[in-house]
BAFI-3210 file (N, C-alpha, C; in Angstrom, 3 decimals, decimal comma, padded with zeros to 6 digits):
// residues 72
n [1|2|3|4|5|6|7|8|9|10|11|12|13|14|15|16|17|18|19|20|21|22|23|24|25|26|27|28|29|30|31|32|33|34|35|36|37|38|39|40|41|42|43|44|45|46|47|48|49|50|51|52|53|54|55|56|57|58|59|60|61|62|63|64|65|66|67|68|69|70|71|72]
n.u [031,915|029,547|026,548|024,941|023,902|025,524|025,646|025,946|025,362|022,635|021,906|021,655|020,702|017,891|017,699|017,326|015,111|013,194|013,330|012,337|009,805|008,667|009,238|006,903|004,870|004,810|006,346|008,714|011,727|011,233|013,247|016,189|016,540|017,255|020,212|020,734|022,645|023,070|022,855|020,378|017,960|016,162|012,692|012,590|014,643|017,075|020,280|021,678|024,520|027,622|028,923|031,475|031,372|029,170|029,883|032,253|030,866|028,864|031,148|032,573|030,268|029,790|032,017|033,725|036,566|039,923|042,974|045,902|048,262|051,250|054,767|057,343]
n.v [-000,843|000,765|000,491|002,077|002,576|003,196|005,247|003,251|000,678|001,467|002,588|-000,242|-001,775|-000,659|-001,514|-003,901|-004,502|-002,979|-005,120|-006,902|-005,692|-005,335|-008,271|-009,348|-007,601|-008,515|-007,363|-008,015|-009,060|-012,112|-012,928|-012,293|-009,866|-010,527|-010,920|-008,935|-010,215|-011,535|-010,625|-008,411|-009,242|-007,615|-007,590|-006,831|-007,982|-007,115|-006,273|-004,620|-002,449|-001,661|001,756|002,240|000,108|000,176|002,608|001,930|-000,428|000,989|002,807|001,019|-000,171|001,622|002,084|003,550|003,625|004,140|005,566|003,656|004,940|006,541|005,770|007,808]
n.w [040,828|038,441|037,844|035,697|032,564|029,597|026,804|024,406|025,371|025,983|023,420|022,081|023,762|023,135|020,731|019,952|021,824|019,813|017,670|018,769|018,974|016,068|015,381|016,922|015,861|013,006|011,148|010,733|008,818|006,545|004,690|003,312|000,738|-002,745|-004,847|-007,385|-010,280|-012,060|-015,905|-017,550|-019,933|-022,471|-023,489|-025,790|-027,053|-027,119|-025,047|-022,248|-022,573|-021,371|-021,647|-022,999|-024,271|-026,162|-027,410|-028,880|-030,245|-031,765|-033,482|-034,786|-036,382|-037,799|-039,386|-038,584|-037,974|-036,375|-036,168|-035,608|-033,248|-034,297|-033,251|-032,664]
ca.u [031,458|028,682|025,515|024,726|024,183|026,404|025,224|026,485|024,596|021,385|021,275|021,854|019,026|016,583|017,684|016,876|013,561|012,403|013,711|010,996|008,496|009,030|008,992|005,795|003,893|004,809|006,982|010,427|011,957|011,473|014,106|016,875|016,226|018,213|020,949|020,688|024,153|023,394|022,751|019,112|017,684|014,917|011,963|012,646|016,040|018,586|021,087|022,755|025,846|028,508|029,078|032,536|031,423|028,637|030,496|033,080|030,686|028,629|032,376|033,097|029,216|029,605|033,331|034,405|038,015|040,764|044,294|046,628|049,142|052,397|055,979|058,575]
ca.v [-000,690|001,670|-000,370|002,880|002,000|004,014|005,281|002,368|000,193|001,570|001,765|-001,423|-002,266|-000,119|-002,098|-005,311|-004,020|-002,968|-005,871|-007,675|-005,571|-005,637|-009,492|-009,538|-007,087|-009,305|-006,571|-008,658|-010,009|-013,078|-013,710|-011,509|-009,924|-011,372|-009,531|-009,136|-010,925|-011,182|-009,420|-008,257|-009,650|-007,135|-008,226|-007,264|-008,824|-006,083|-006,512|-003,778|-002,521|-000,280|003,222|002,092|-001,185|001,188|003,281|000,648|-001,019|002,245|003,078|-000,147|-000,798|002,760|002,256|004,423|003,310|005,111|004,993|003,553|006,078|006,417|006,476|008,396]
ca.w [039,456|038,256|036,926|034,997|031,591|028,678|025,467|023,310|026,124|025,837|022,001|021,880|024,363|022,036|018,909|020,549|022,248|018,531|016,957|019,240|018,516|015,145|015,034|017,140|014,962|011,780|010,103|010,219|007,384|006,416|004,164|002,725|-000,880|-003,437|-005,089|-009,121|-010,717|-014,279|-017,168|-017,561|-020,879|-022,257|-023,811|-027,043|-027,493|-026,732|-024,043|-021,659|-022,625|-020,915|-022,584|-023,788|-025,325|-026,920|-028,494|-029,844|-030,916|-033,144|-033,999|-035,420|-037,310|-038,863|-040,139|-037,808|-036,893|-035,692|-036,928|-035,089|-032,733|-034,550|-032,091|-033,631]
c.u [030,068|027,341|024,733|024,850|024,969|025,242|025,061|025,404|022,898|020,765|021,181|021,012|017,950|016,621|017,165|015,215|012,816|012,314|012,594|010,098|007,913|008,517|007,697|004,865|003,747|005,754|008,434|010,405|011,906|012,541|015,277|016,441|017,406|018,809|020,976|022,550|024,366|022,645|021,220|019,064|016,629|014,243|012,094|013,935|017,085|018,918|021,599|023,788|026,389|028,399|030,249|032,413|030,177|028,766|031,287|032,067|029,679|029,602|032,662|031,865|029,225|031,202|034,326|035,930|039,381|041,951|045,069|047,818|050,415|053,380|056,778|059,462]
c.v [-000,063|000,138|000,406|002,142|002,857|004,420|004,078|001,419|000,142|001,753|000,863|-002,179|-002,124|-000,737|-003,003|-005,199|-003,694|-003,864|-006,511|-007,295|-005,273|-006,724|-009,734|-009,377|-007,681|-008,600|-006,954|-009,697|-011,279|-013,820|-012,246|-011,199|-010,281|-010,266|-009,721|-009,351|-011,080|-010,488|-009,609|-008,535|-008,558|-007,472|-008,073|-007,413|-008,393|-007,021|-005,238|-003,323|-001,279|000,902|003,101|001,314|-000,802|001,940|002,722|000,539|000,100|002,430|002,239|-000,469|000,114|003,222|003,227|004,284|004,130|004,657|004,563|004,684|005,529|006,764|007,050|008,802]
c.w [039,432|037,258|036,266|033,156|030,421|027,429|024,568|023,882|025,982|024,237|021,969|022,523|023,692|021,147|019,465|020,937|020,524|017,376|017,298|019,055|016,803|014,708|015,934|016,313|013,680|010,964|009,895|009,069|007,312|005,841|003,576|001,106|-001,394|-004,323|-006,883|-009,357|-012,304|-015,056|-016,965|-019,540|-021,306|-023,416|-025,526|-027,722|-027,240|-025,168|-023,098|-021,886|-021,863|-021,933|-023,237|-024,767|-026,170|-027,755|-029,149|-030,876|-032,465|-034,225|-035,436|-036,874|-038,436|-039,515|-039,537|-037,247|-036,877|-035,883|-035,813|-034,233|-033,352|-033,215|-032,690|-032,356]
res [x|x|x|x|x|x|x|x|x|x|x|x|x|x|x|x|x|x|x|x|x|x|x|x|x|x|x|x|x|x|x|x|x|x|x|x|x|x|x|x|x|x|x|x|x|x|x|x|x|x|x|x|x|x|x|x|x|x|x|x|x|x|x|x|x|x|x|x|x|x|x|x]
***
């Protein structure tokens, strides 16, 4: 057997080697960031909405509604 090391091998040495120096120098993470899940509130009362439930809802405030599709 060859004690040559491979590609895959020696990245994988370098990640490790910078991981340590990394966590020496202070620059590793301490914690994972946190992932946003709900709705953003903004300060002056509005909400977010999709572009569909946007336009519904314009549609709907300005009488806007749409006839039903006949089948024939």
């Amino acid at each position: 057997m060859s004690t040559e090391l491979s590609g895959v091998d020696l990245a994988r040495q370098a990640l490790v080697a910078a991981r340590e120096a990394a966590r020496k120098n202070g620059a590793a993470r301490k914690e994972k960031p946190k992932r946003r899940t709900g709705t953003v509130v903004r300060r002056d009362g509005r909400e977010p909405l999709g572009l569909g439930s946007a336009i519904s809802l314009m549609m709907t405030e300005r009488g806007m509604v749409a006839p039903a599709a006949e089948a024939r």
